[in-house]
BAFIDO-823766 format. One line per 4 residues: their letters; for each residue x, z, y of N, C-alpha, C. Coordinates in nm, 3 decimals, always signed. Layout:
// residues N
A	X:Z:Y:X:Z:Y:X:Z:Y; ... .
***
This chain:
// residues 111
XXXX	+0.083:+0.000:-0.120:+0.000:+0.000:+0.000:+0.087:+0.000:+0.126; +0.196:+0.078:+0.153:+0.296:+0.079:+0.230:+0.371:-0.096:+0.250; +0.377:-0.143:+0.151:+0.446:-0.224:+0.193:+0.350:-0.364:+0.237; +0.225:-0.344:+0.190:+0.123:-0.420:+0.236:+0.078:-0.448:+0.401 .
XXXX	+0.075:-0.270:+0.419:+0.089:-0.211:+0.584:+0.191:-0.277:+0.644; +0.316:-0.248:+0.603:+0.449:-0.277:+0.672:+0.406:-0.461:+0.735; +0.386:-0.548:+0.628:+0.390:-0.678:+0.610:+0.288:-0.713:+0.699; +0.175:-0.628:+0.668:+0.028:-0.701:+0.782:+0.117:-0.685:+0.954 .
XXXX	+0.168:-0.541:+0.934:+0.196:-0.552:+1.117:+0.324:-0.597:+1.154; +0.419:-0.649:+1.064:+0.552:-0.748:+1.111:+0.475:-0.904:+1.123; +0.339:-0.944:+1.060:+0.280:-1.040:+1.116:+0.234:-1.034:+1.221; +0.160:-0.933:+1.230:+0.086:-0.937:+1.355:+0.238:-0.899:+1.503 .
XXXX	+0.282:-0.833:+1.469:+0.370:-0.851:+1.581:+0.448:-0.992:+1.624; +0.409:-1.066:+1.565:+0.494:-1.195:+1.572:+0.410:-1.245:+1.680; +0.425:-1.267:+1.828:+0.370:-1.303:+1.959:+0.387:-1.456:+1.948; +0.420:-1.530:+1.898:+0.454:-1.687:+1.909:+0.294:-1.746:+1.879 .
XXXX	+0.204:-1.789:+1.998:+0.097:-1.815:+1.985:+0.008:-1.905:+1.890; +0.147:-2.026:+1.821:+0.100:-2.088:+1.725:+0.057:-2.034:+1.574; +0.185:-1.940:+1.575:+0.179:-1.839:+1.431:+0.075:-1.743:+1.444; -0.002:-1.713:+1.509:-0.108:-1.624:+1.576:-0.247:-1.707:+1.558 .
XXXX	-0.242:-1.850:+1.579:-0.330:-1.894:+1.528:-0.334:-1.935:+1.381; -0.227:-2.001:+1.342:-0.216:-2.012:+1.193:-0.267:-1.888:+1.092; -0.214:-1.807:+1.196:-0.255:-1.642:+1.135:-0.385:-1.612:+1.111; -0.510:-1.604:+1.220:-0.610:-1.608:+1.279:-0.704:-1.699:+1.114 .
XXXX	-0.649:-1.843:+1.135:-0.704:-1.939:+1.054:-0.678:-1.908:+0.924; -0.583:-1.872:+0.851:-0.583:-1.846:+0.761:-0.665:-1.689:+0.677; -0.672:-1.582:+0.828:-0.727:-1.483:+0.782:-0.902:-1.530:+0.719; -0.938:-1.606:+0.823:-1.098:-1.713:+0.826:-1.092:-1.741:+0.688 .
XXXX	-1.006:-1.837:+0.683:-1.024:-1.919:+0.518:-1.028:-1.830:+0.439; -0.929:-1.704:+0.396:-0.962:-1.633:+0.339:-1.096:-1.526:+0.302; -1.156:-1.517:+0.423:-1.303:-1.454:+0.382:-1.427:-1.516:+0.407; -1.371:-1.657:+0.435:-1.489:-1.782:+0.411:-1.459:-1.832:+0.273 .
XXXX	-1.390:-1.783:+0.184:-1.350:-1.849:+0.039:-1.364:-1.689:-0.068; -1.391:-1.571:+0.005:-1.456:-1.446:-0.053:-1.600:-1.453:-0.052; -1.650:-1.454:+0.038:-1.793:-1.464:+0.081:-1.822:-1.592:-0.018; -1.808:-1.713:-0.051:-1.842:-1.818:-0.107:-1.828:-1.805:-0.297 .
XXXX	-1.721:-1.678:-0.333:-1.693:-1.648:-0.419:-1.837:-1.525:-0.463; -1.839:-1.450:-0.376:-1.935:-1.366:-0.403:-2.081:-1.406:-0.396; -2.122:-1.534:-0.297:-2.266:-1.556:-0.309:-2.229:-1.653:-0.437; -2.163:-1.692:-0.514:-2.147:-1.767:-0.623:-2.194:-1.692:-0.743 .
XXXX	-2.091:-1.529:-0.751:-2.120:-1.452:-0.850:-2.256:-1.404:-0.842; -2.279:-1.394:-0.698:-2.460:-1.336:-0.725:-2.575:-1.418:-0.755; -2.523:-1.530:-0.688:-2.641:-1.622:-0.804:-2.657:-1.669:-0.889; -2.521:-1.650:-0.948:-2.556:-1.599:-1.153:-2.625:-1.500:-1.147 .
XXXX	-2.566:-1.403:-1.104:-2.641:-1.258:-1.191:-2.778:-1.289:-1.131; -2.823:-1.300:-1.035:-2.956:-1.302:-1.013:-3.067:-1.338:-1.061; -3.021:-1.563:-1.087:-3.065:-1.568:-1.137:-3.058:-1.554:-1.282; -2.987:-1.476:-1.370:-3.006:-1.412:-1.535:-3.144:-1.324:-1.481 .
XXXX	-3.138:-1.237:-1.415:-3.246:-1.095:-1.411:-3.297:-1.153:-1.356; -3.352:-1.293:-1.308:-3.485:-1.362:-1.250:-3.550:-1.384:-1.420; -3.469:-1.482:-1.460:-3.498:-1.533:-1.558:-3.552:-1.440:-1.681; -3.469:-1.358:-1.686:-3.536:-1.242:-1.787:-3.620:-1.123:-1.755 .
XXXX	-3.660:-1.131:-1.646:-3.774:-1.036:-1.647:-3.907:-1.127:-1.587; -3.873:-1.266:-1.595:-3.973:-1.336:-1.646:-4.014:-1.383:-1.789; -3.959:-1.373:-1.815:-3.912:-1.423:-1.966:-4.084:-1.395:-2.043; -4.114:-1.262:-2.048:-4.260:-1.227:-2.082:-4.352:-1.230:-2.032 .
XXXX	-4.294:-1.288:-1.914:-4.479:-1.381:-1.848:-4.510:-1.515:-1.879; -4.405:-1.537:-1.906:-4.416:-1.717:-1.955:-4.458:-1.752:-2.039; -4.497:-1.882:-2.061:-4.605:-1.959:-2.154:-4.495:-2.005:-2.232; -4.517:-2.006:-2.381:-4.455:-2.020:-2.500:-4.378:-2.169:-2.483 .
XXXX	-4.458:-2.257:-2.396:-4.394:-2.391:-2.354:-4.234:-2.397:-2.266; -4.243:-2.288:-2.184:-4.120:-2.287:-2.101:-4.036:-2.207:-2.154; -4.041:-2.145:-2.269:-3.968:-2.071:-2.332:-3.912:-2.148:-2.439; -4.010:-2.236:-2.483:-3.932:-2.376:-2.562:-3.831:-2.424:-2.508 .
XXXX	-3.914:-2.490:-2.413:-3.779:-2.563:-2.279:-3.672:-2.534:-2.314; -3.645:-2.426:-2.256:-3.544:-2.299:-2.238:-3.419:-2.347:-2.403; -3.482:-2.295:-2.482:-3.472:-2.268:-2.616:-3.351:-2.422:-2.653; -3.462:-2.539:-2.623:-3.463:-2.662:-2.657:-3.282:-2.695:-2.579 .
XXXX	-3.336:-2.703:-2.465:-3.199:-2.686:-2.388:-3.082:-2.617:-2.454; -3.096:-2.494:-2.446:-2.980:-2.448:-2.512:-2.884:-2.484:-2.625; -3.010:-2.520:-2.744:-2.971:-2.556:-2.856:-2.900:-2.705:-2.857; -2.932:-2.792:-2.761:-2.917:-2.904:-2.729:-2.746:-2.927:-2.704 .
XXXX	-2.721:-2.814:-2.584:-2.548:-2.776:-2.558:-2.484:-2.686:-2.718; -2.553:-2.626:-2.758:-2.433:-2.590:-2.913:-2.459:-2.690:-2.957; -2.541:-2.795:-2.974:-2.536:-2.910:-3.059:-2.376:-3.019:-3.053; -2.423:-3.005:-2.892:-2.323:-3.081:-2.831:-2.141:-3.078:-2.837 .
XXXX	-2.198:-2.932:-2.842:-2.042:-2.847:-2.826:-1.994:-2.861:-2.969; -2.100:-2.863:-3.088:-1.996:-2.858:-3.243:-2.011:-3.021:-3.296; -2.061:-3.125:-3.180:-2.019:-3.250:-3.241:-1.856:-3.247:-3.184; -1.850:-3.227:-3.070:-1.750:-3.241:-3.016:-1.655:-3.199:-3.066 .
XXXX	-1.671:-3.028:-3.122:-1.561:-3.001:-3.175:-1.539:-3.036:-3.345; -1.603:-3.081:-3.415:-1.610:-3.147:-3.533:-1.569:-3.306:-3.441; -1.543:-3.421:-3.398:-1.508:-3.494:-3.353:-1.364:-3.476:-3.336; -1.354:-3.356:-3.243:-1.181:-3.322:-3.245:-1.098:-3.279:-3.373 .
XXXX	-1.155:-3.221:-3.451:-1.121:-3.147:-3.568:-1.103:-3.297:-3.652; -1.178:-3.426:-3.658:-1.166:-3.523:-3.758:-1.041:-3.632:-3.674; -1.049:-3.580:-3.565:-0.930:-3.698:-3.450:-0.818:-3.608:-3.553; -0.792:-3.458:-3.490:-0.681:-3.424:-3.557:-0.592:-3.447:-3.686 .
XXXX	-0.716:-3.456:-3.813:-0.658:-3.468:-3.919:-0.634:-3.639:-3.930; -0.690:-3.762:-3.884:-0.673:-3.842:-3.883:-0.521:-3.892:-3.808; -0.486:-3.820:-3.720:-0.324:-3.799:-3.609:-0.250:-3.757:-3.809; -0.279:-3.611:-3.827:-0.186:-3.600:-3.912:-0.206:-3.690:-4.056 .
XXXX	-0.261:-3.717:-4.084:-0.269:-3.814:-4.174:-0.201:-3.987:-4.173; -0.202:-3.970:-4.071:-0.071:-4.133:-3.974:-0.190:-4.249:-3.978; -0.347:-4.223:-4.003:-0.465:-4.307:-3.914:-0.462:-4.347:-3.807; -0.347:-4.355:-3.686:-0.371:-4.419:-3.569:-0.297:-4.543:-3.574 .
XXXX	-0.352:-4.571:-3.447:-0.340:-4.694:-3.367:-0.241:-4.726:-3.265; -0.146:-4.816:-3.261:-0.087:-4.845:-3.156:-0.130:-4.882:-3.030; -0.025:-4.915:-2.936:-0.126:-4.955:-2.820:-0.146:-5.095:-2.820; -0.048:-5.177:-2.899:-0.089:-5.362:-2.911:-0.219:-5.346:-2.960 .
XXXX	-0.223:-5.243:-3.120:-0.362:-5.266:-3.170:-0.455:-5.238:-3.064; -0.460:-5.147:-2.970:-0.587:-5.092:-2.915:-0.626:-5.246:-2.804; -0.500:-5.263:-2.744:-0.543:-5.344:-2.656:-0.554:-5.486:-2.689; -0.505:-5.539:-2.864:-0.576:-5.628:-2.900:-0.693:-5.615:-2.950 .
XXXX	-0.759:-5.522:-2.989:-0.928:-5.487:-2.979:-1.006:-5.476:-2.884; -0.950:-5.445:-2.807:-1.052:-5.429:-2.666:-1.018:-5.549:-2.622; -0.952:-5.654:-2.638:-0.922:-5.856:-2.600:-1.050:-5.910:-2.651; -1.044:-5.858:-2.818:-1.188:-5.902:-2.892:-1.302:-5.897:-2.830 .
XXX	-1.313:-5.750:-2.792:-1.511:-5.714:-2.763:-1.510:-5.750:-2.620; -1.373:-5.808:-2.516:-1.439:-5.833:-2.402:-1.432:-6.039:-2.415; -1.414:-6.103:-2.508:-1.412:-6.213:-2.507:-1.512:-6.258:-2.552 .
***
């Protein structure tokens, strides 16, 4: 904390009016990029405890929605990672492609 102190007021003593503004501007950015951080984190949390203490007023339809959606992104997420998992073993297995091959295939499907 001391040396935090020390450092804030060997800045601020620095009278050279440009470094005073640089100073000034940078203090700004810094709690225009806190403030932007924190209304960020609160409108997650918010909306979660919007969402769930609606949750039991809602009609079985928007709770599908909900549901449908979700399941939709793990769907997504274990093609992908089953996709990566079959790239991998195909790398170690010596299944690839050069780059003549690639870019004499892609000559094919654009001719």
């Amino acid at each position: 904390m001391f040396a935090i102190t020390l450092k804030r007021n060997v800045l601020s003593e620095n009278n050279d009016p440009s470094f005073q503004n640089m100073l000034r501007l940078v203090r700004s950015q810094i709690i225009n990029l806190l403030s932007i951080l924190i209304v960020v984190i609160m409108n997650v949390v918010e909306k979660r405890d919007f969402i769930h203490s609606h949750l039991h007023q809602d009609e079985e339809q928007v709770i599908n929605e909900f549901y449908e959606i979700l399941r939709e992104k793990d769907l997504l997420k274990l093609k992908l990672e089953s996709r990566a998992l079959k790239s991998e073993t195909d790398i170690n297995s010596g299944h690839v492609f050069s780059r003549d091959d690639v870019e004499k295939r892609i000559g094919k499907i654009n001719r």
